[in-house]
C-alpha positions in Angstrom: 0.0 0.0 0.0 1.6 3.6 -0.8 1.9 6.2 1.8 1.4 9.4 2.3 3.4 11.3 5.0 1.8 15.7 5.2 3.5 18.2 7.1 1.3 20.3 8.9 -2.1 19.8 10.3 -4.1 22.7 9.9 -6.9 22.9 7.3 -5.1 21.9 4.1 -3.1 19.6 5.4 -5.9 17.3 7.0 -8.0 17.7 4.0 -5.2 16.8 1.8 -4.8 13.5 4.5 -8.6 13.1 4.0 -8.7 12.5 0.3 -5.4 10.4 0.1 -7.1 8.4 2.8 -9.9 8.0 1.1 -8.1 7.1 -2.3 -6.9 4.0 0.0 -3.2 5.4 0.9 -2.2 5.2 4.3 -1.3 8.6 5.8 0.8 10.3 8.8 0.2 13.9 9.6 3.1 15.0 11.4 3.2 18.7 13.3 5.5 20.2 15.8 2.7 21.5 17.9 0.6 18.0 20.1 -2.3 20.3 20.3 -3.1 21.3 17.1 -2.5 17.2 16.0 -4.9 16.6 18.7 -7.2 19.4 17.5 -6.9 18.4 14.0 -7.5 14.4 14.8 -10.7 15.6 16.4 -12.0 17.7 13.8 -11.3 14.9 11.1 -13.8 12.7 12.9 -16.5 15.1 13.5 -15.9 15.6 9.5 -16.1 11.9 9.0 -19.4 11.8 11.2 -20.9 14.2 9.3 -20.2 12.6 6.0 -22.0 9.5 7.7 -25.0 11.4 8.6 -25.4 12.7 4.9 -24.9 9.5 3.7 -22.4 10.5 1.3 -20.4 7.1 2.9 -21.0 4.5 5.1 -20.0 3.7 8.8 -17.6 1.4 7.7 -16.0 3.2 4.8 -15.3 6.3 7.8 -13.5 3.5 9.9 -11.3 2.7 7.2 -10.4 6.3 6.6 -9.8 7.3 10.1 -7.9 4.0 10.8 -5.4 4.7 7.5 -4.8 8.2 9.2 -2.2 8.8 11.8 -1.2 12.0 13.7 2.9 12.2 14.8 5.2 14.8 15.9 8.2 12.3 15.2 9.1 12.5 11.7 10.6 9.3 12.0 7.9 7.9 10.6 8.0 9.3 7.0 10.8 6.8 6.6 8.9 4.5 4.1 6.7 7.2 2.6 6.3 7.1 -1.1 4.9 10.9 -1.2 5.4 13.8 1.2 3.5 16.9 1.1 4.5 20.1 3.0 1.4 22.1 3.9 2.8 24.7 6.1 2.9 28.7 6.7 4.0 30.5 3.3 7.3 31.5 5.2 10.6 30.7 2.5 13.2 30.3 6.0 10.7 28.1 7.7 9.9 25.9 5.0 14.0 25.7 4.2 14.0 24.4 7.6 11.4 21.8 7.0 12.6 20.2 3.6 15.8 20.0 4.5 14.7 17.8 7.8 12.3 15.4 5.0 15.0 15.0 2.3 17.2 13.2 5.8 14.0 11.2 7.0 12.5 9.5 3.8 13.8 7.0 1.1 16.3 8.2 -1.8 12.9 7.5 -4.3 10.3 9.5 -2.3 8.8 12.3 -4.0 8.5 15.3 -1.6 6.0 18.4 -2.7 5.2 21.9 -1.4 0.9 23.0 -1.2 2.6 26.7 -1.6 -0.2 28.8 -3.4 2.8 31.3 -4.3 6.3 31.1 -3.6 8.6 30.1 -6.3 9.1 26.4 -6.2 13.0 26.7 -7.9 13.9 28.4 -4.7 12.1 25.7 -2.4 13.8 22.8 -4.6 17.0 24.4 -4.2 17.3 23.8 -0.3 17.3 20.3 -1.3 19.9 17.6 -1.9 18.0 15.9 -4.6 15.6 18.8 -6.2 14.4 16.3 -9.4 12.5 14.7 -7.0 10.7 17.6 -5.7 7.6 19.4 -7.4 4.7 21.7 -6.4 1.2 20.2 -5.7 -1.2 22.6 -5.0 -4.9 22.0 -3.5 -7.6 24.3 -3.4 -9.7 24.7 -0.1 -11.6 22.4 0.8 -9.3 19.9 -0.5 -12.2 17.2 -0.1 -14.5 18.8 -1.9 -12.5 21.2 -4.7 -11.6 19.1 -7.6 -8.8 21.2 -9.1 -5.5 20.2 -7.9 -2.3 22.3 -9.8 1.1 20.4 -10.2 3.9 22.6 -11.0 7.1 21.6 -12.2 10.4 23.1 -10.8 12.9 23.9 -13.4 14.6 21.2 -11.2 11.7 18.9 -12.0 12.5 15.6 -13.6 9.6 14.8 -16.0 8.9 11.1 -14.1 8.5 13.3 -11.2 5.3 15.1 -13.3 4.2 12.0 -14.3 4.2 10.4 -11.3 2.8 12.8 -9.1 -0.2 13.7 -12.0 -0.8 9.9 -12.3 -1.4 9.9 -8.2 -3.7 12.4 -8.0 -5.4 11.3 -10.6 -6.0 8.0 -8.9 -7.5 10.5 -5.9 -9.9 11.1 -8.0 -8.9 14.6 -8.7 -8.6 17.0 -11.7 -5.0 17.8 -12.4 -3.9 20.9 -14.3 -0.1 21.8 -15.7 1.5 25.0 -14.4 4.8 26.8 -15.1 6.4 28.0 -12.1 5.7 31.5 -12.3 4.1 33.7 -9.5 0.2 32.8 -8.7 0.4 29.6 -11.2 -2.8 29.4 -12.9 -5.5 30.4 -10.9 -4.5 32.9 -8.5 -3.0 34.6 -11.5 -5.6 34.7 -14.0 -8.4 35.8 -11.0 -6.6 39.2 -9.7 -8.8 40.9 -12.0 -11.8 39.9 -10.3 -10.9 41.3 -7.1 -8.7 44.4 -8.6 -11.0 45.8 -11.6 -13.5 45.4 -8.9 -12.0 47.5 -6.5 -11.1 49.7 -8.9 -14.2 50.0 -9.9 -15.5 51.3 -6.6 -12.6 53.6 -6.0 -13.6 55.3 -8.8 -17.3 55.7 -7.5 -18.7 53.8 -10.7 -20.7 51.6 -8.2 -21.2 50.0 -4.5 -19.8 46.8 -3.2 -23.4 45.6 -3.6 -24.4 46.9 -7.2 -20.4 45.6 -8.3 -21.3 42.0 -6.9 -24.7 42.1 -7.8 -23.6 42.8 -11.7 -21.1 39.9 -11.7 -23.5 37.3 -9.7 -26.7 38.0 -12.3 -25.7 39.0 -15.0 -22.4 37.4 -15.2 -23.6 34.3 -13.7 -20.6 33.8 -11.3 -21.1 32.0 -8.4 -20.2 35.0 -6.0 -19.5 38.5 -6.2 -16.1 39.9 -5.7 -16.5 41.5 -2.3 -18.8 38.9 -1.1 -15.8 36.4 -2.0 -12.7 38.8 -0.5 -14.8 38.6 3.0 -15.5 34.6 2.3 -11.8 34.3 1.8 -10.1 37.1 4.3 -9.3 40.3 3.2 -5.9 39.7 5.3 -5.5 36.5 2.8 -6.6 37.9 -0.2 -4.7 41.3 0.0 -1.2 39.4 1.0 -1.7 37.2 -2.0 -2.2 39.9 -4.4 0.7 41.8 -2.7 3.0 38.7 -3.4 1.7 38.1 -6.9 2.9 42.3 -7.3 5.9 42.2 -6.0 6.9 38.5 -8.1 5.7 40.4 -11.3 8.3 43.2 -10.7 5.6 45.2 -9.9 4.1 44.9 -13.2 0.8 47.5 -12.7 -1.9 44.9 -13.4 -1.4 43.7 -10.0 -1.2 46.4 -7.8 -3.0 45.9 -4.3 -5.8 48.5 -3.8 -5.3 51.0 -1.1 -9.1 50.4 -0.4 -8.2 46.5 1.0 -5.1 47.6 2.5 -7.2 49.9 5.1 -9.9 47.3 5.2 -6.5 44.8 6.7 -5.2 47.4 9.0 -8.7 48.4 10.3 -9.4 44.6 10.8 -11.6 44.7 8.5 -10.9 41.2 7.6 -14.5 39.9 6.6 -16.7 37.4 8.0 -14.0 35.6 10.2 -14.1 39.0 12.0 -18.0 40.1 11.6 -17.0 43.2 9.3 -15.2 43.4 5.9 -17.2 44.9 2.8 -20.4 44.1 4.3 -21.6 43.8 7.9 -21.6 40.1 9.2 -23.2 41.3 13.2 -26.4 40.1 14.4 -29.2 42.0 12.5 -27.2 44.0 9.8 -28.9 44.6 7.1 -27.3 43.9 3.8 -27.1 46.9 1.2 -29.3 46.9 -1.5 -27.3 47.0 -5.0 -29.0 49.5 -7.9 -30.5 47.0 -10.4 -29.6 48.9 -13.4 -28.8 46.5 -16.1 -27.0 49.3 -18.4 -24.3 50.6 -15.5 -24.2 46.4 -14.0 -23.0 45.5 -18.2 -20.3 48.0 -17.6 -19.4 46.6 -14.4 -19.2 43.1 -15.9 -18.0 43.5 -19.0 -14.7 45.9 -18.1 -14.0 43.0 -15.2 -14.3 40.0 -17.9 -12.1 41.8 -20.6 -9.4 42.2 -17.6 -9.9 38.6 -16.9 -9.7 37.3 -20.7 -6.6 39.0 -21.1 -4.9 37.8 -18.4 -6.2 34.3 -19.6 -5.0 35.3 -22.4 -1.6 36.1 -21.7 -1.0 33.1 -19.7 -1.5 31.3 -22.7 1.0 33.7 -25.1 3.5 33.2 -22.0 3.0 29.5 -22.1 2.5 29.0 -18.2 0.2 26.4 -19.1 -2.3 25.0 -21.7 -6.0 26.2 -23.3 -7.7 23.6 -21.9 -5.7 23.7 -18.6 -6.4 27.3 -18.3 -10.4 27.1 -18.8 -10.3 23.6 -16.4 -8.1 25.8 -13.5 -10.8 28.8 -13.7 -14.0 26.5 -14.1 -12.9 23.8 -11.4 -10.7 25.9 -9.2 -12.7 29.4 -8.6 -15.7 28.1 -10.0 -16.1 30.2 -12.9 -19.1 30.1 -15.1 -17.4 29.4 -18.1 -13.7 29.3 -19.3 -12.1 32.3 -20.0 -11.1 31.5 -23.3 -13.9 30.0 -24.6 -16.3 33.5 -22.8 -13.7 35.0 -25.5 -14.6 33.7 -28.1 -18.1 33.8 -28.0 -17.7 37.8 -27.1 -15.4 38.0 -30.1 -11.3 38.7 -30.0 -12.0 41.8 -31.4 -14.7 42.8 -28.8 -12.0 41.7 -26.1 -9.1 44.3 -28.0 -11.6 46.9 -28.6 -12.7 46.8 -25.2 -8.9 46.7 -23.8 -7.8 49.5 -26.1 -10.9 51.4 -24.8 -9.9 51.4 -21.2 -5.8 51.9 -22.6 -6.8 55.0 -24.0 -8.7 56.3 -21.2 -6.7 56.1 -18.5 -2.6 55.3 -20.4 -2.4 52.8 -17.9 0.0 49.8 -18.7 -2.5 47.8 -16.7 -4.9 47.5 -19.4 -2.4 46.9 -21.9 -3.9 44.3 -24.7 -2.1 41.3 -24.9 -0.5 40.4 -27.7 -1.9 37.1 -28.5 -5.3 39.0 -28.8 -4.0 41.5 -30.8 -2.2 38.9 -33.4 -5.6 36.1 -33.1 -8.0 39.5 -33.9 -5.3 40.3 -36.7 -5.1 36.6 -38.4 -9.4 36.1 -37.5 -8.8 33.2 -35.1 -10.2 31.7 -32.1 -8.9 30.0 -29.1 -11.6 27.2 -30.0 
């Protein structure tokens, strides 16, 4: 039987447990902290029970989970492990620490892996020994229950690494995309937009939080607004990753963090986890109407969807990863209503470059700069599709 062995027990790391588990590896969780293992152990079972009670599986089929599951601070135990996954605070001298403790504790053929959402994976691979046997795995919260899973490569990477670590998940019954290691990978890359235009947006007193989410829930059919998502997720989390993706790109403009969620963070303003964020989460707060007004809401939509498709767009002309992998990431991982390259082409690739050049000329901004694939597809007549 393979085995997995995760480092760090919080949230991702017991979900990640959870789904290897229930793929029918057996798994250690290991963490330096006997509370939060005992914390963590806990809160698996009450997720187990609850599973149970929905009937999604059986009594038995819980046992077998829980009993393939084991919670260690001794990393002694990763000695036979086949995969180990580091799930751990985005800190680069922490998680130095960390990998070059595994690469001493497991076999000469184990594959070790970093859950980082957006540090450079080169950099990780480097504090190891043996860096072709390390790659980037990346979940999406809840691990159980988001399909998307992105594997990165390291330019260190040997390519039975990939294969091997896409064939796993796969078995887990997961949905595996291809990323180049470049800041935010696919997803949080390509989605900045949606949170920046938006915020942009309301600086600029086009519209409310309300009207902005209402425009991109109705009539753009996505699952949930922008603000209603940045106070699901944390504005702390949200801004920081944004901040990072900025500061990777060189501080390329189209990913500057908005002064607007930088007081929200400092005013602890952080969203629901703190009862305040864009909208007011306290007992008996009434939620803002938005203004229904379908002309102002297309503007809304269609300047945040044209920032979107381009950067779809670009991640594609940059090759950091594939057509289809690109649409899969946004549908699967952010829940997206449809892929970005596909909305594209059914708006048009001229629409998208007449839009883009629209907003260029306005404002002279390099962040709405028209990427060249668009330009040259709109040029030749083609399509994505």
């Amino acid at each position: 039987m393979l085995k997995l062995s995760v480092i760090g027990a919080g949230t991702m790391g017991i979900g990640i447990a959870q789904v290897a588990a229930t793929a029918g590896w057996d798994v250690v969780i290991h963490d330096i902290n006997n509370d939060t293992l005992e914390k963590s152990s806990v809160s698996l079972g009450k997720v187990m029970n609850r599973l149970v009670e929905k009937e999604k599986i059986n009594q038995a089929t819980a046992d077998k989970i829980l009993e393939r599951i084991n919670f260690t601070e001794d990393r002694q135990y990763f000695e036979d492990s086949d995969l180990v996954i580091e799930a751990i605070v985005e800190n680069m001298e922490i998680k130095k620490k960390v990998f070059e403790a595994i690469e001493k504790s497991v076999r000469k053929d184990t594959i070790i892996a970093s859950n980082t959402s957006s540090l450079s994976l080169a950099s990780i691979g480097s504090f190891l020994e043996n860096p072709s046997r390390f790659i980037g795995i990346h979940f999406f919260n809840p691990a159980p229950l988001m399909p998307l899973v992105e594997i990165i490569p390291a330019m260190q990477t040997a390519e039975e690494t990939t294969r091997q670590a896409k064939d796993w998940l796969n078995s887990w019954n997961k949905l595996t995309v291809l990323a180049k290691d470049t800041p935010g990978f696919i997803v949080n890359r390509v989605a900045r937009p949606f949170y920046g235009e938006s915020l942009r947006i309301y600086e600029e007193n086009i519209a409310d939080f309300a009207t902005i989410d209402w425009a991109m829930k109705e009539l753009g059919g996505f699952r949930m607004g922008p603000f209603e998502l940045m106070d699901f997720i944390g504005n702390d989390i949200n801004y920081v990753v944004t901040e990072t993706v900025f500061q990777s790109f060189f501080y390329d403009s189209r990913y500057r963090p908005s002064f607007t969620q930088k007081r929200m963070v400092e005013a602890g303003f952080l969203g629901r986890k703190s009862g305040q964020g864009y909208y007011d989460y306290s007992e008996g707060a009434n939620k803002p109407e938005s203004i229904r007004d379908e002309k102002l809401g297309n503007k809304i939509l269609y300047r945040t969807l044209v920032m979107l498709i381009n950067e779809a767009a670009d991640a594609l002309f940059l090759n950091i990863a594939s057509r289809e992998d690109i649409d899969t990431a946004m549908t699967k991982g952010v829940n997206y209503p449809k892929g970005l390259l596909k909305w594209a082409d059914e708006k048009g690739i001229g629409w998208c470059v007449e839009k883009l050049d629209g907003l260029y000329e306005e404002y002279r901004e390099d962040r709405y700069r028209c990427s060249p694939l668009l330009r040259r597809m709109n040029k030749g007549g083609n399509t994505f599709y």
